[in-house]
C-alpha positions in Angstrom: -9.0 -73.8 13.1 -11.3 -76.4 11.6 -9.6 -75.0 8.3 -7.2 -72.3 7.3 -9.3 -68.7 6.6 -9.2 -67.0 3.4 -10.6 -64.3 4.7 -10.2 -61.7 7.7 -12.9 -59.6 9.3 -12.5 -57.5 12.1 -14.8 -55.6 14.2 -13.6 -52.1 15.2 -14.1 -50.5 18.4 -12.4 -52.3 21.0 -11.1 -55.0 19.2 -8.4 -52.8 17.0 -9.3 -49.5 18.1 -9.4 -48.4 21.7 -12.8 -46.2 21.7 -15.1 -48.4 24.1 -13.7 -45.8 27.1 -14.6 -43.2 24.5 -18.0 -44.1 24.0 -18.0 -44.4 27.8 -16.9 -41.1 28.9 -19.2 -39.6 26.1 -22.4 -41.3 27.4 -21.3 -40.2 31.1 -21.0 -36.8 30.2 -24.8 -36.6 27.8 -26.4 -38.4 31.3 -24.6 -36.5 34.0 -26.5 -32.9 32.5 -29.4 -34.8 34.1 -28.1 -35.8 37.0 -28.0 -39.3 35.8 -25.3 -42.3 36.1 -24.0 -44.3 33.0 -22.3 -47.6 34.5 -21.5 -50.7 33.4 -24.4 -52.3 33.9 -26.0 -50.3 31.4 -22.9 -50.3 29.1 -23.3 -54.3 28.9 -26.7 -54.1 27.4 -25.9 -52.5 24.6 -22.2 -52.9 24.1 -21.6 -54.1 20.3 -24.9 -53.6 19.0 -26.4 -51.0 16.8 -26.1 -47.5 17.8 -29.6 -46.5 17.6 -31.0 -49.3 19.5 -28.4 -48.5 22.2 -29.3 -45.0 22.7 -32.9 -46.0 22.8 -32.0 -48.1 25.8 -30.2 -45.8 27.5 -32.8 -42.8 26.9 -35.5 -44.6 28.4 -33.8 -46.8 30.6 -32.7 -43.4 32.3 -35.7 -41.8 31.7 -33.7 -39.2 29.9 -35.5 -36.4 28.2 -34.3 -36.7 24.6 -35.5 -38.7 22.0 -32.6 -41.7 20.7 -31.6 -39.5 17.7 -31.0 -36.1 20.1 -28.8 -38.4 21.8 -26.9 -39.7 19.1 -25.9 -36.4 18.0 -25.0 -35.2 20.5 -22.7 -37.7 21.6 -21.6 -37.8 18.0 -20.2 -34.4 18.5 -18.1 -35.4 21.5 -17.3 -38.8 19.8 -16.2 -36.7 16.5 -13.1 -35.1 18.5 -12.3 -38.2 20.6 -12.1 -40.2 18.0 -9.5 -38.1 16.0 -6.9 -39.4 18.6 -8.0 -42.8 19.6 -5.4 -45.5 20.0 -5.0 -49.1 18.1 -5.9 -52.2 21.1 -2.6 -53.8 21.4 -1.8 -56.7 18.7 -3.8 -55.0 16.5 -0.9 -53.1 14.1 1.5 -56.4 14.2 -1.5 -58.8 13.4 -3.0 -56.7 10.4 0.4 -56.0 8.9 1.3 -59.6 9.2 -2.1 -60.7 7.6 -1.4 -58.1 5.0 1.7 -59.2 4.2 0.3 -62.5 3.3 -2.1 -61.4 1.1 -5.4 -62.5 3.4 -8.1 -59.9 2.2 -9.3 -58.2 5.1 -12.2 -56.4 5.9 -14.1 -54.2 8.8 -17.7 -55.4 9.9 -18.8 -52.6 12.5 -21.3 -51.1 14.6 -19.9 -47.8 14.0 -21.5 -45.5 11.9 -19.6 -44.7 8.6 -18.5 -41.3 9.4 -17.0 -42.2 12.6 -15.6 -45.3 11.7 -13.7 -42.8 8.9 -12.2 -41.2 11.8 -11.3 -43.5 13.8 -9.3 -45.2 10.8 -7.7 -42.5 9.6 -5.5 -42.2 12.9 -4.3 -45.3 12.4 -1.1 -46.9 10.4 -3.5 -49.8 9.1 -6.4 -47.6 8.2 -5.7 -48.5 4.2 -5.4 -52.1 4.5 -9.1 -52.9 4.2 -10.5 -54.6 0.9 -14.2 -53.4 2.4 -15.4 -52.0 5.5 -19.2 -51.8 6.2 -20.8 -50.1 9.1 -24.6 -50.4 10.6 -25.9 -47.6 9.1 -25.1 -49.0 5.2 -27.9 -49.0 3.1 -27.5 -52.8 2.7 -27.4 -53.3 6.7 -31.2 -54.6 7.7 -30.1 -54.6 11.1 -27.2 -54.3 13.7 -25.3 -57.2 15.7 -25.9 -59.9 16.9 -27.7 -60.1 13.5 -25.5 -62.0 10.8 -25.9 -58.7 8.0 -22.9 -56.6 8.8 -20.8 -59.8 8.5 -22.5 -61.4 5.3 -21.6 -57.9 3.7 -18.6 -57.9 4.3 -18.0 -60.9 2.9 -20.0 -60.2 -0.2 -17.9 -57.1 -0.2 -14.5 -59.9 0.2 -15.8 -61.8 -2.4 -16.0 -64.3 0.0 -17.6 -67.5 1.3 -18.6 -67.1 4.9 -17.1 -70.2 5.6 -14.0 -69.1 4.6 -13.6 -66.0 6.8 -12.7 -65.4 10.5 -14.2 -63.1 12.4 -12.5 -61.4 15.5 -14.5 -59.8 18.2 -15.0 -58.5 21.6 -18.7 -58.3 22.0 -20.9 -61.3 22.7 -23.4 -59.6 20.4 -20.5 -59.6 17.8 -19.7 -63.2 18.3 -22.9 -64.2 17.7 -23.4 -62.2 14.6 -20.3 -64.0 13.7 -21.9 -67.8 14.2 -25.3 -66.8 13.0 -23.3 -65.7 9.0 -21.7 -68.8 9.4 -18.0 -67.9 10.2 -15.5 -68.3 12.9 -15.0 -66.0 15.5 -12.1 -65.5 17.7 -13.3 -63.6 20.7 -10.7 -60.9 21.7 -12.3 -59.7 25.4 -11.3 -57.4 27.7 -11.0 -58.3 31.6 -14.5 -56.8 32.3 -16.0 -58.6 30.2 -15.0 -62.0 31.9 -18.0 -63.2 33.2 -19.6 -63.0 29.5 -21.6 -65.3 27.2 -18.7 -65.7 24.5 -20.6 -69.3 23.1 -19.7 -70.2 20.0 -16.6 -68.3 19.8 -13.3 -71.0 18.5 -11.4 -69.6 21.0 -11.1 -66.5 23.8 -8.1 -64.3 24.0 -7.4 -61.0 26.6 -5.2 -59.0 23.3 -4.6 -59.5 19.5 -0.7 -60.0 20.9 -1.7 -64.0 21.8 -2.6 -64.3 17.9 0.0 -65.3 15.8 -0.1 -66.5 11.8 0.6 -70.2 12.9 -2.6 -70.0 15.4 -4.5 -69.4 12.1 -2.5 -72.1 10.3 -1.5 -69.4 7.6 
């Protein structure tokens, strides 16, 4: 660490929370009605940006007859129920507790829309620990990752100087959001994501359970 963070953010789905095979099986199910295939190829495109610019891509990359917004709600509906039960990544529950423990404010800069985000935190044992959370559909969110606005928010939110927080994600969008508001970003990635731009990122992990306090010299 070039210096010590006062600050945590974390990103949510698939870095704490284990809802990118959610998100998958959701958009599999909305395409297959059409007789159409969601793979990864697609899923790369839009994996950790906002959710409306996603669904446009997939709509119209698929040539699907709904508009972006039919598609949202619809997988927000199957989303809504899958989420109630989703899992935290590994690390995740030993790393926030420990940060916690040491008094580092933390805070969640997501994708997500509020109301799922909601969800997805409530099944979790560190689902209180937040200091602020803010999600891509915030009134004060211009626009989605890899923009820099969900993470400058949350550290206006912090009370923070971006160049005191650290950022962990698993997106490249999300890493470069992280870079463009100025912060450092620990990339957290999961094996299919390998062959991935992560640029920028201070360093590249496979699970939160290679992090420890004395990696972040706290």
């Amino acid at each position: 660490m070039p210096l010590p963070p006062t600050h945590v953010i974390f990103d949510l789905d698939g870095t704490l929370v284990d809802t990118e095979p959610l998100y998958t099986l959701a958009a599999e199910r909305i395409v297959a009605r059409f007789g159409k295939v969601f793979d990864f190829g697609i899923k790369r495109q839009i994996m950790g940006g906002g959710p409306l610019a996603g669904a446009r891509f997939v709509v119209e990359h698929l040539g699907l007859p709904l508009t972006p917004e039919q598609y949202l709600a619809e997988r927000e509906v199957i989303l809504g129920e899958a989420c109630k039960t989703a899992r935290a990544m590994p690390g995740a529950i030993r790393l926030i507790d420990a940060l916690h423990a040491r008094g580092i404010p933390l805070a969640i800069g997501t994708s997500s829309e509020r109301e799922l985000c909601l969800l997805k935190l409530a099944a979790q044992p560190f689902g209180g620990r937040f200091h602020t959370i803010v999600c891509s559909d915030d009134p004060g969110v211009a626009s989605a990752k890899p923009a820099p606005d969900i993470f400058l928010a949350a550290a206006r939110g912090l009370g923070a100087a971006p160049e005191g927080c650290l950022v962990f994600e698993d997106t490249p969008k999300g890493v470069a959001a992280a870079r463009a508001a100025g912060m450092e970003v620990i990339a957290v990635i999961d094996a299919t994501m390998g062959g991935e731009d992560f640029t920028g990122a201070l360093r590249v992990v496979s699970s939160l359970e290679q992090i420890s306090l004395a990696d972040l010299e706290l």
